[in-house]
C-alpha positions as a Markdown table, in Angstrom:
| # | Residue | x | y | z |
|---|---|---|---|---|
| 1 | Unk | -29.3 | 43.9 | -244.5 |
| 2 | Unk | -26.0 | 44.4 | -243.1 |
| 3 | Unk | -22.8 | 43.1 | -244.7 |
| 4 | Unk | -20.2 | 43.7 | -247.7 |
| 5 | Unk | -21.9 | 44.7 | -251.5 |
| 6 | Unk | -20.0 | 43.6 | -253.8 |
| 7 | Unk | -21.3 | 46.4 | -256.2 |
| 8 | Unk | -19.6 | 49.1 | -254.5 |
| 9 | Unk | -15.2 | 48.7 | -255.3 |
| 10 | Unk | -13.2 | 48.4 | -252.1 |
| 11 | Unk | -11.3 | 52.0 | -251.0 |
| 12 | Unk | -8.1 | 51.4 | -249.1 |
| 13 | Unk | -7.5 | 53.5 | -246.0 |
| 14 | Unk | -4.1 | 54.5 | -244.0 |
| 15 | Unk | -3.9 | 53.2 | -241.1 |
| 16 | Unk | -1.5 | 53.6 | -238.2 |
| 17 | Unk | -0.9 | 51.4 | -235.8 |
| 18 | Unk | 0.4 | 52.6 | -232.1 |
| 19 | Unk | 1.1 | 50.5 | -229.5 |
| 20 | Unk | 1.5 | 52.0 | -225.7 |
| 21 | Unk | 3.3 | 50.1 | -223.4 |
| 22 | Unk | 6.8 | 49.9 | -221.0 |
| 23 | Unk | 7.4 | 46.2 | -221.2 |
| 24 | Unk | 6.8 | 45.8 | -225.0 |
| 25 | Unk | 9.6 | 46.8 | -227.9 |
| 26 | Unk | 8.3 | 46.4 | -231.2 |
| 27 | Unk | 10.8 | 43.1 | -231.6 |
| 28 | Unk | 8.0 | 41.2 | -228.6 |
| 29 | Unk | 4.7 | 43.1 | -229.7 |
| 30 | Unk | 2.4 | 40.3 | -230.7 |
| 31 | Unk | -1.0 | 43.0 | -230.6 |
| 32 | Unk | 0.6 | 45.3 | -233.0 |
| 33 | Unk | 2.0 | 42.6 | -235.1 |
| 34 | Unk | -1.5 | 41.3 | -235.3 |
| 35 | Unk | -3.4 | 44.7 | -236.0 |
| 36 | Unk | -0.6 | 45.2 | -238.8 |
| 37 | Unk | -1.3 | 41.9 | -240.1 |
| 38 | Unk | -4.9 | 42.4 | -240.2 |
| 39 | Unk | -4.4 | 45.9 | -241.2 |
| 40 | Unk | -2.5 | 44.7 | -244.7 |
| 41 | Unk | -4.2 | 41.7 | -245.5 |
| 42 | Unk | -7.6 | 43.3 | -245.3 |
| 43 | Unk | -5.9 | 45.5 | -247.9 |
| 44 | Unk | -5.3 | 48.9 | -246.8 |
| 45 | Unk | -2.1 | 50.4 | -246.3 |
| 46 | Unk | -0.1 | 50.2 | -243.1 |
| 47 | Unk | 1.2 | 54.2 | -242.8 |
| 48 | Unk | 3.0 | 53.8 | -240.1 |
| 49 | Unk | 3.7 | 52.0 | -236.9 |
| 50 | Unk | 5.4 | 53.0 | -234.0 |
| 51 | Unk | 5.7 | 51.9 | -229.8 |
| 52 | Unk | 5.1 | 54.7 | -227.0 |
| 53 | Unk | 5.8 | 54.0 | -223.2 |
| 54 | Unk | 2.8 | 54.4 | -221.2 |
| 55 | Unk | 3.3 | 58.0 | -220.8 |
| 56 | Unk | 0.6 | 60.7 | -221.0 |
| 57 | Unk | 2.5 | 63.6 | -222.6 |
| 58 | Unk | 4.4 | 61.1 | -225.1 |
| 59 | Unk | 1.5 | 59.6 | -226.6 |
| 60 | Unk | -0.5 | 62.4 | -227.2 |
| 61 | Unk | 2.3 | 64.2 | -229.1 |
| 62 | Unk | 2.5 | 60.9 | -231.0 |
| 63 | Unk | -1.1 | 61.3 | -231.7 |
| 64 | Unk | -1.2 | 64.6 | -232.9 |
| 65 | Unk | 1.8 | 63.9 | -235.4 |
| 66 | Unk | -0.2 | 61.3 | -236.9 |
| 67 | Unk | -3.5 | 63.1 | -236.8 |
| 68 | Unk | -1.8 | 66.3 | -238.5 |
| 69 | Unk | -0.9 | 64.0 | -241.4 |
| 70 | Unk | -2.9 | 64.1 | -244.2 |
| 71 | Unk | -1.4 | 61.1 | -245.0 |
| 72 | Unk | -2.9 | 58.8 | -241.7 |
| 73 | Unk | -6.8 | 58.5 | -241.8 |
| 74 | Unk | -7.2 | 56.0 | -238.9 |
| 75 | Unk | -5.0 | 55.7 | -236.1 |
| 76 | Unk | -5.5 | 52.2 | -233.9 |
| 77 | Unk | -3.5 | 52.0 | -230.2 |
| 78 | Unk | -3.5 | 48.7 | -228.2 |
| 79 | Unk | -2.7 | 49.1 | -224.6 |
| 80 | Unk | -3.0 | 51.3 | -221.7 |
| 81 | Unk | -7.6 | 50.8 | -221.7 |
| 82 | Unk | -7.3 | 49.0 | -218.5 |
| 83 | Unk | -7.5 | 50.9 | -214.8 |
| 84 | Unk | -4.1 | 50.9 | -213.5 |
| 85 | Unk | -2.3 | 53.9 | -212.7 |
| 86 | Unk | -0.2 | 53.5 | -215.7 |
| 87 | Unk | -3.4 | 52.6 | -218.0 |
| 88 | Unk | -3.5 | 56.6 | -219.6 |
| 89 | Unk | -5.1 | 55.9 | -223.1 |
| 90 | Unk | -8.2 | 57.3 | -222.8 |
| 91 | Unk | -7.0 | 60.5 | -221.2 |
| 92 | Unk | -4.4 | 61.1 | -224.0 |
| 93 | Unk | -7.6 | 60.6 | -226.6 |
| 94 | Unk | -9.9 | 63.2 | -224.2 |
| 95 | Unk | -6.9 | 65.4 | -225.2 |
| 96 | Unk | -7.2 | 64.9 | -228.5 |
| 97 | Unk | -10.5 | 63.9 | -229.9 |
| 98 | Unk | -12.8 | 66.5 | -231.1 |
| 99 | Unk | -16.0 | 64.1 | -231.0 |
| 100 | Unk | -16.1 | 61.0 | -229.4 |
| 101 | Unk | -17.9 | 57.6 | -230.9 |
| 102 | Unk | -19.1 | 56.3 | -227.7 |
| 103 | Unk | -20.6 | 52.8 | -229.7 |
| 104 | Unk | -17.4 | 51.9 | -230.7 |
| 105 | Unk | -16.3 | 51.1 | -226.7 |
| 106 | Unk | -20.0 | 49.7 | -225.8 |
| 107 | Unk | -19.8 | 47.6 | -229.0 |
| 108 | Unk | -16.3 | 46.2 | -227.9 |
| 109 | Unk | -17.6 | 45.4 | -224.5 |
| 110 | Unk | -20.1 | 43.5 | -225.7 |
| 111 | Unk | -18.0 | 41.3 | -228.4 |
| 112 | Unk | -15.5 | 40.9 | -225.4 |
| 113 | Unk | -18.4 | 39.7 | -222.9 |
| 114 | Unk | -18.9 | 37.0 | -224.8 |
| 115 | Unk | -15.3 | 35.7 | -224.8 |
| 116 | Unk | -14.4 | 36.4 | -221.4 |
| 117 | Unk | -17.6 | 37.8 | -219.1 |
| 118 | Unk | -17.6 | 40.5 | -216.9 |
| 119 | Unk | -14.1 | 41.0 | -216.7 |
| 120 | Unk | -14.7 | 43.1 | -220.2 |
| 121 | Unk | -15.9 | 45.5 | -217.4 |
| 122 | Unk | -11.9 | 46.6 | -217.1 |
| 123 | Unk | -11.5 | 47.8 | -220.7 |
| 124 | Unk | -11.9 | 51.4 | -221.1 |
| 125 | Unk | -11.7 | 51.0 | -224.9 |
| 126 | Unk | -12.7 | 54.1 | -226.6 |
| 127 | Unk | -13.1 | 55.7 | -230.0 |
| 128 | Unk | -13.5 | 59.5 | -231.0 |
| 129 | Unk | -12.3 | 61.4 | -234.3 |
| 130 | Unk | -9.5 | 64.4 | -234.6 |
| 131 | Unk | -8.8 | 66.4 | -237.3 |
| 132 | Unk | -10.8 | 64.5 | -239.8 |
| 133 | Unk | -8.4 | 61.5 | -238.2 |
| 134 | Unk | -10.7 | 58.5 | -236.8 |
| 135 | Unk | -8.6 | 57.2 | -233.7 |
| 136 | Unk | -9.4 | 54.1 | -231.7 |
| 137 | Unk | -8.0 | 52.3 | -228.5 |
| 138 | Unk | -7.8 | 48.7 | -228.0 |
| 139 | Unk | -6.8 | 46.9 | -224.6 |
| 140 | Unk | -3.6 | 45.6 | -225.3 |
| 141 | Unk | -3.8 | 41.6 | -225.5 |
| 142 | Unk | -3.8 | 40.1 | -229.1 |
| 143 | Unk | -7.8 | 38.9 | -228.3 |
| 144 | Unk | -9.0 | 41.9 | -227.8 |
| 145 | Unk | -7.6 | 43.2 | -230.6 |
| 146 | Unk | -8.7 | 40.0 | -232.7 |
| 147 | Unk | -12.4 | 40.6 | -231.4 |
| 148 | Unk | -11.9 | 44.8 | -232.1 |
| 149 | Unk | -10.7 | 44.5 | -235.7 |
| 150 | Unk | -12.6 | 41.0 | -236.9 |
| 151 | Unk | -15.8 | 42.1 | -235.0 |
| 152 | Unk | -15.8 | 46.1 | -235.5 |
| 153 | Unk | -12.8 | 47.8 | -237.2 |
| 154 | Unk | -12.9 | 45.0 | -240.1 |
| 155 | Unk | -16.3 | 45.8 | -242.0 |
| 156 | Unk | -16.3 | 49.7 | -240.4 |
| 157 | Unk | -13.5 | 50.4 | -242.2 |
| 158 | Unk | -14.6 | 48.7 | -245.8 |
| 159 | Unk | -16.1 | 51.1 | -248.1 |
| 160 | Unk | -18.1 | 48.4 | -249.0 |
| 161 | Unk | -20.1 | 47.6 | -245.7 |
| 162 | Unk | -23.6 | 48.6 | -245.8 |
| 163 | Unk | -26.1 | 50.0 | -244.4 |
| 164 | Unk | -23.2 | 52.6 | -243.6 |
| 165 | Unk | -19.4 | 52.3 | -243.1 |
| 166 | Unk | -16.5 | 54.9 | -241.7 |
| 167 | Unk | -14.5 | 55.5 | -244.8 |
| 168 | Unk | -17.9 | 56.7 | -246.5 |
| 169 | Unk | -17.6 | 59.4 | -244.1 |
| 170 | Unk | -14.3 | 60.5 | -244.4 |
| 171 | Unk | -14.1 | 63.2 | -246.5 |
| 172 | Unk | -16.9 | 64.8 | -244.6 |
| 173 | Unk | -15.1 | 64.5 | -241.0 |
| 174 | Unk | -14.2 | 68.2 | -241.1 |
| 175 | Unk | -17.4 | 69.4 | -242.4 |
| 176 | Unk | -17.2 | 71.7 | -239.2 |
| 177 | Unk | -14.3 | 73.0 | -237.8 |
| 178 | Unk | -14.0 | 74.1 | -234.1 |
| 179 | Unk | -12.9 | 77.6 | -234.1 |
C-alpha cells in the first residue's frame, strides 16, 4: 500500500529552486515563491534559489553549477515547458541529464488533465537525473506547480514514502558513471 510509514524517520533533502523566465524578477515570482514555500515547510532545506531569463546557454550553465554541487540533490525549474519559441527548458535538461525519468512528465499530465483537460497537452514537463543530481521542470504557473509538488515531488521526495521513494535512491545515483 502506498503512502508515508511512519516507522521509517523523515531525511531532509537540498533542494534548489530555479525559475526561467524574462518577465519575472524574483520580487513578482509567485511559482518560485510557492515551490520554496513548499520546499521548507515539507521540511527540507531550500539550497538555493535563483531566476534565469529564458535563455538556452544561461540556464544550462545554471544547471550544471548546481548539479556540480555536492551540496544541491534536487534541482526544481518552473517555466519555459510550454511550445513557444522562447519555451527552452527541456532542451537545456537534454543537455544535461544523463538518464531521463520519462513518468515523472506522463504523471504530471495526467494530474494536470484533471484540473484543466487537454490543454495539459502544452506542457512539456520533464524529469531526468545528472550527476547523481535529480532535476525536474515544471510549467511555470503556481497550479502546475501546486499539482507537481502536492501530487508527485511531495511524497517522491520523503524518505518515508513507500513502496519506494527518490531520496532512497540517492546515494546510488552514480552507481555508474558514463566514461
Amino acid at each position: 500500500m502506498a503512502g508515508i510509514d511512519e516507522s521509517r524517520p523523515f531525511v531532509p533533502v537540498n533542494i534548489a529552486v530555479l525559475t526561467l523566465s524574462d518577465t519575472r524578477s524574483l520580487a513578482d515570482d509567485r511559482s518560485g515563491d510557492l515551490l520554496a514555500s513548499r520546499v521548507v515547510e515539507a521540511g527540507h532545506t531550500l539550497a538555493d534559489r535563483s531566476l534565469v531569463r529564458e535563455d538556452l546557454a544561461g540556464m544550462v550553465k545554471q544547471l550544471k553549477k548546481w548539479i556540480a554541487d555536492p551540496g544541491i540533490e534536487v534541482v526544481i525549474t518552473t517555466g519555459g515547458t510550454g511550445v513557444t519559441g522562447r519555451d527552452l527548458t527541456p532542451e537545456a535538461f537534454s543537455r544535461v541529464c544523463e538518464k531521463e525519468i520519462p513518468g515523472f512528465g506522463e504523471l504530471f499530465r495526467l494530474l494536470s488533465y484533471e484540473k484543466v483537460g487537454t490543454s495539459t497537452i502544452q506542457s512539456r514537463a520533464t524529469a531526468g537525473v545528472a550527476n547523481g543530481t535529480y532535476l525536474f521542470a515544471l510549467p511555470g504557473s503556481t497550479g502546475a506547480c501546486k499539482d507537481a509538488w502536492d501530487g508527485i515531488l511531495k511524497s517522491q521526495l520523503d524518505y518515508r514514502h513507500r513502496p519506494c521513494n527518490f531520496v532512497e535512491l540517492l546515494p546510488r545515483l552514480k552507481e555508474y558513471e558514463p566514461g
